[in-house]
N, C-alpha and C positions, 0 to 999 in steps of 0.2 A: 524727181526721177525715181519710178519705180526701181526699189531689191530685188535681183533675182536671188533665190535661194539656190544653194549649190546641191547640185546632183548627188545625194548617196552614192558613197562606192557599191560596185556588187561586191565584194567582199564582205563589207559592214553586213548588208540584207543578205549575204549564205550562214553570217555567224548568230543571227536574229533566228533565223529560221531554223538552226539547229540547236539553238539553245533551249526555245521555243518545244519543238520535239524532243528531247531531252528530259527536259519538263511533265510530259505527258509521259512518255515511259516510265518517268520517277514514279507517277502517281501509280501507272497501270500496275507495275511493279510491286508496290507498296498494298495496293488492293489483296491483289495475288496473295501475297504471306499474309496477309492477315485474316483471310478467308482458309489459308491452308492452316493456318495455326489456332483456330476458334478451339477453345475449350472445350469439351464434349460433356455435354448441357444433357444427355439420357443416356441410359444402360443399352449396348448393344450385345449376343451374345451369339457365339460359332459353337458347335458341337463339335468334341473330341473323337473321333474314330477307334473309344475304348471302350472297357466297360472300367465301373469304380475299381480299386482297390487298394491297397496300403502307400503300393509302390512310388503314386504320382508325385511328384515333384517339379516346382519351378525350376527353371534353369535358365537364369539371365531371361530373354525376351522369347524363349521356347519354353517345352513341356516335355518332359523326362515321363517314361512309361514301362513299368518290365511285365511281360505275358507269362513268364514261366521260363522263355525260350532266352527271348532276345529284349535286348533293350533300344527302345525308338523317342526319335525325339521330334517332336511335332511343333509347329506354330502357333500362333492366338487366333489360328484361321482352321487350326485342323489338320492343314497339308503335312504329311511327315517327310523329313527332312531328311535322315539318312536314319536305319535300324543297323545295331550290331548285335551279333549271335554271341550269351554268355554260357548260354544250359540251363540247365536244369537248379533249384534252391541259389541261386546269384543274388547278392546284394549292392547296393550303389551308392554313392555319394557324391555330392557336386557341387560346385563352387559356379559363378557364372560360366565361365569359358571351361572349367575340366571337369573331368568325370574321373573319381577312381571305386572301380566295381572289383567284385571279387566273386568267386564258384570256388569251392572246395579249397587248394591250397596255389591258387594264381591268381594272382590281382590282373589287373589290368589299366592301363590309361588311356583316354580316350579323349582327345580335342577336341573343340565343339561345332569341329564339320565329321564328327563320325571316325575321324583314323585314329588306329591306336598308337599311341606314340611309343609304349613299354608294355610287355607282358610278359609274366613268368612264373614258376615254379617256385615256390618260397620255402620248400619241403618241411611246412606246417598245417594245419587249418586257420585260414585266418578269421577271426573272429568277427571285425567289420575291419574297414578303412576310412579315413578322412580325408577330405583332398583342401590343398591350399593355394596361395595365388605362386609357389613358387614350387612346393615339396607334396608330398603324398607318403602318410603315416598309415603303416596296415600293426594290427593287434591282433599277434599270431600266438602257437601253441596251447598248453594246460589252460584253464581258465582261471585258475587261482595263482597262479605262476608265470605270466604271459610276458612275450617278449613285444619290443616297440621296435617295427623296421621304418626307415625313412628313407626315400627315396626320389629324385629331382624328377619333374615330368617328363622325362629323355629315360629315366630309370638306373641312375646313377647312383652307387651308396651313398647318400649321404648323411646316418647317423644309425646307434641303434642302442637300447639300453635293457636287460633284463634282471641286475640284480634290486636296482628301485620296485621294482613290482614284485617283489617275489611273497610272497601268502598275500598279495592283494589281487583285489579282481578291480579288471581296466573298466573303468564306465564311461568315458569318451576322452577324446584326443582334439586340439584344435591347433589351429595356426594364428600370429597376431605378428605386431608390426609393421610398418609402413610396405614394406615388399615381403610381410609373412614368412620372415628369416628368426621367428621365433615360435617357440611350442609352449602349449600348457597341455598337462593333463592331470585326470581326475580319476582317483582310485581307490576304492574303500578298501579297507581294513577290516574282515570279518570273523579274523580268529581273536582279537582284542577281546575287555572282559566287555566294550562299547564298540558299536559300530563306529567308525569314525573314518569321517572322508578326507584324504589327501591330493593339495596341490603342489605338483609339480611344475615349475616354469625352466626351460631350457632357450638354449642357442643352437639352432639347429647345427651340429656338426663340431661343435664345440664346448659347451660344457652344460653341465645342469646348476641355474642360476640362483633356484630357493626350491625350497619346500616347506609347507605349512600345511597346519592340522584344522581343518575348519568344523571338526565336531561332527555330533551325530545329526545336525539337521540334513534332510537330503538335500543337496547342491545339485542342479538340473539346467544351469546353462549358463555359458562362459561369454559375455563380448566384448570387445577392443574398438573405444574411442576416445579422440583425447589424450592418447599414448596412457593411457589406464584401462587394464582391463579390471571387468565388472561382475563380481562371479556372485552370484543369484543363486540364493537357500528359501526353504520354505519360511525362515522367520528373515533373511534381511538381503539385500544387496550389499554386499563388500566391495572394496577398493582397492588394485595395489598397483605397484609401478612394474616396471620391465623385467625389474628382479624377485619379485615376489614380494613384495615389505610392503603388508597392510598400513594404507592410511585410515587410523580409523575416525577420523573425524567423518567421515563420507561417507559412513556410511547409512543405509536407509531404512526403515523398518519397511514389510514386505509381508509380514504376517498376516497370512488369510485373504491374500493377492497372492496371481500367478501369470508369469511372464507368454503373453501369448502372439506377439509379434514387436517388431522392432524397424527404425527405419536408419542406417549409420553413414551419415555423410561423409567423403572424403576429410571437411572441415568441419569444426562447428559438434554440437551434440547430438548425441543419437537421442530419436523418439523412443521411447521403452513404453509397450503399450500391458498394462494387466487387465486383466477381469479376475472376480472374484473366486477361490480356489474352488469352492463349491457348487458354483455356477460351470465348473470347468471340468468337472472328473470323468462325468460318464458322456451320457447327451446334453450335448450344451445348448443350454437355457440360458446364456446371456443377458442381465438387464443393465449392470453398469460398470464404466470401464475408469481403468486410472491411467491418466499420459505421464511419465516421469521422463524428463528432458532438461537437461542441470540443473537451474533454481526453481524450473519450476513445477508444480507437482499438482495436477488438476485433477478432480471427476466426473464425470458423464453420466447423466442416466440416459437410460436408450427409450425410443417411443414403443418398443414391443422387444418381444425375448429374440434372441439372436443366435445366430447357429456359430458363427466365428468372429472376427474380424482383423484389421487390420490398419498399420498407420503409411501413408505414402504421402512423400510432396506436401507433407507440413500439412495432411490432412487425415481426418480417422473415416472411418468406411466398417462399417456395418452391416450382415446380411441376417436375414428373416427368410422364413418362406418363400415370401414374396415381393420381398422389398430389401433395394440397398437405400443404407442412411449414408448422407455425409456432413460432417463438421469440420469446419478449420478449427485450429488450435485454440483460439479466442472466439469459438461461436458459442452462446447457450444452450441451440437450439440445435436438432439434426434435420437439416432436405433430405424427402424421399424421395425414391425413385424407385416404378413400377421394376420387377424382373423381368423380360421376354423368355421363359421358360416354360419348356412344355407340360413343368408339373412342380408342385412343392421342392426348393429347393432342401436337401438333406444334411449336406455334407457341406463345411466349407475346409476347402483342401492349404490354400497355400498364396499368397501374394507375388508376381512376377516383378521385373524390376523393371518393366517400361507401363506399369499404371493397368496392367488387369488382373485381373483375381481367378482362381479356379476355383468352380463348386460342380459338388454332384447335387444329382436329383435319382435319387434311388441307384441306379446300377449306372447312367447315363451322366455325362461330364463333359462341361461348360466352359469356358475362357468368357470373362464379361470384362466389360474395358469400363474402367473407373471414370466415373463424371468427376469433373475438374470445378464448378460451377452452380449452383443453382438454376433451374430452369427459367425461364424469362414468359 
């Protein structure tokens, strides 16, 4: 006697058929991001609606621009996003998300959809300002005598000190710790029988934490990773903690290198990219570069002389006339990649933080998006 076999539920063959489909969305899905996410394998580039000048600056995943008038800030596309009106001789500063600019004796704060968040009358000239992820330091009055005002991005006092500086002149100010609720700053000493530069490290709002004499080499850039900041002289990079107290086992010689861009992860080391001091003074002529990134300390020569460059995403990036290089970290070798430019690139201006770079070409200025990849 023939088995009949027993009839599938429909239920069984709707969970078949939807599993089934399920399946094919997975894929479709999967397609989709990985077609949206491809590395970008060549240089593409948009024109800025400016001409060159000093002013430009990256700003997070935009482009910071001042005419004279007003300050605009554009995308990697060109389009400007909002302009604010400063005057006449204004200067600027910016962190990703804030802006603190200054005209005569008013600063100003500006968030990075364009509103001001604070502006006032500081009844000084301010010299410059610095902005950080939490406070904004302007360096106001005499220039050999100068006061340090701080203030929260709402415009709140929150610290100020002028007898630390007094017969010094301020040569910049910065912000460091994990939410930038700490200061350093940097101040020469010019009536001594030696020039000699000091560092201050404070607590915003609290007290002044050390001070140290780092000698007559010039000192030209301060940065914070690793809860160590890294203060960079023409012979060496030094080392010290929260409180100012040099480690000096870390420290690095530096001599005849000069620090020309930087990449600092929230975790992890920051890339410190040099080229060589001389290569770097006037029109840069770039031929080879040193990556220092904690243990380890590589060199690079370039396929041709270079106008700037830059380290991103664990990769370095190179411009020429007419060509960007790129290397990861452990390559030999650098991939080229043609420019789309409408003429010898001149100028290389600055690194944005979502992977393009700003270059001029004589008076005319570019956004080009970094290739991630080798071309296939």
């Amino acid at each position: 006697m023939q088995r009949v076999k027993p009839k599938r539920k429909r239920w069984q063959s709707i969970l078949i058929l939807a599993g089934i489909l399920a399946g094919i969305v997975a894929v479709i899905v999967l397609l989709v991001s990985l077609l949206g996410h491809r590395p970008v394998t060549r240089v593409s580039a948009s024109r800025l609606p400016c001409d060159y000048n000093d002013s430009i600056k990256p700003f997070g995943s935009s482009v910071l621009y001042y005419d004279g008038v007003s300050i605009h800030c554009m995308n990697s596309k060109g389009a400007v996003r909002w302009s604010f009106q400063l005057g006449a001789d204004a200067g600027f500063d910016c962190t990703d998300q804030i802006v603190a600019a200054w005209a005569g004796n008013t600063i100003y704060i500006i968030d990075q959809n364009g509103n001001s968040t604070y502006n006032d009358n500081l009844g000084e000239p301010i010299q410059f300002a610095r902005a950080g992820k939490q406070y904004v330091a302007a360096v106001i009055g005499d220039s050999t005598s100068p006061r340090l005002v701080v203030k929260d991005h709402l415009g709140a006092h929150m610290d100020e000190e002028a007898d630390a500086y007094k017969n010094l002149l301020m040569l910049d100010v910065g912000f460091y710790g994990q939410h930038g609720e700490y200061m350093w700053t940097l101040a020469l000493d010019v009536f001594g029988t030696a020039a000699n530069t000091l560092l201050n490290t404070f607590e915003v709002g609290k007290m002044n934490t050390g001070e140290v004499s780092l000698g007559s080499a010039i000192t030209y850039a301060v940065l914070f990773e690793n809860s160590t900041l890294r203060v960079i002289n023409t012979r060496k990079m030094l080392s010290f903690n929260y409180r100012g107290t040099e480690d000096t086992t870390a420290a690095v010689l530096v001599y005849g290198w000069r620090l020309i861009g930087s990449d600092i992860p929230e975790k992890g080391n920051a890339l410190m990219l040099f080229a060589p001091t001389a290569q770097t003074e006037s029109d840069f002529d770039i031929r080879e570069l040193r990556l220092i990134s904690g243990t380890v300390d590589r060199r690079y020569s370039l396929p041709d002389t270079c106008i700037g460059a830059a380290v991103w995403n664990k990769n370095l990036y190179a411009v020429s006339a007419g060509t960007l290089y790129r290397a990861s970290m452990e390559d030999n070798r650098f991939t080229d990649y043609a420019l789309p430019l409408s003429s010898p690139a001149t100028r290389f201006i600055g690194a944005m933080n979502d992977g393009h770079v700003i270059v001029a070409c004589g008076s005319e200025v570019y956004v080009c998006e970094l290739p991630q990849a080798a071309a296939r």
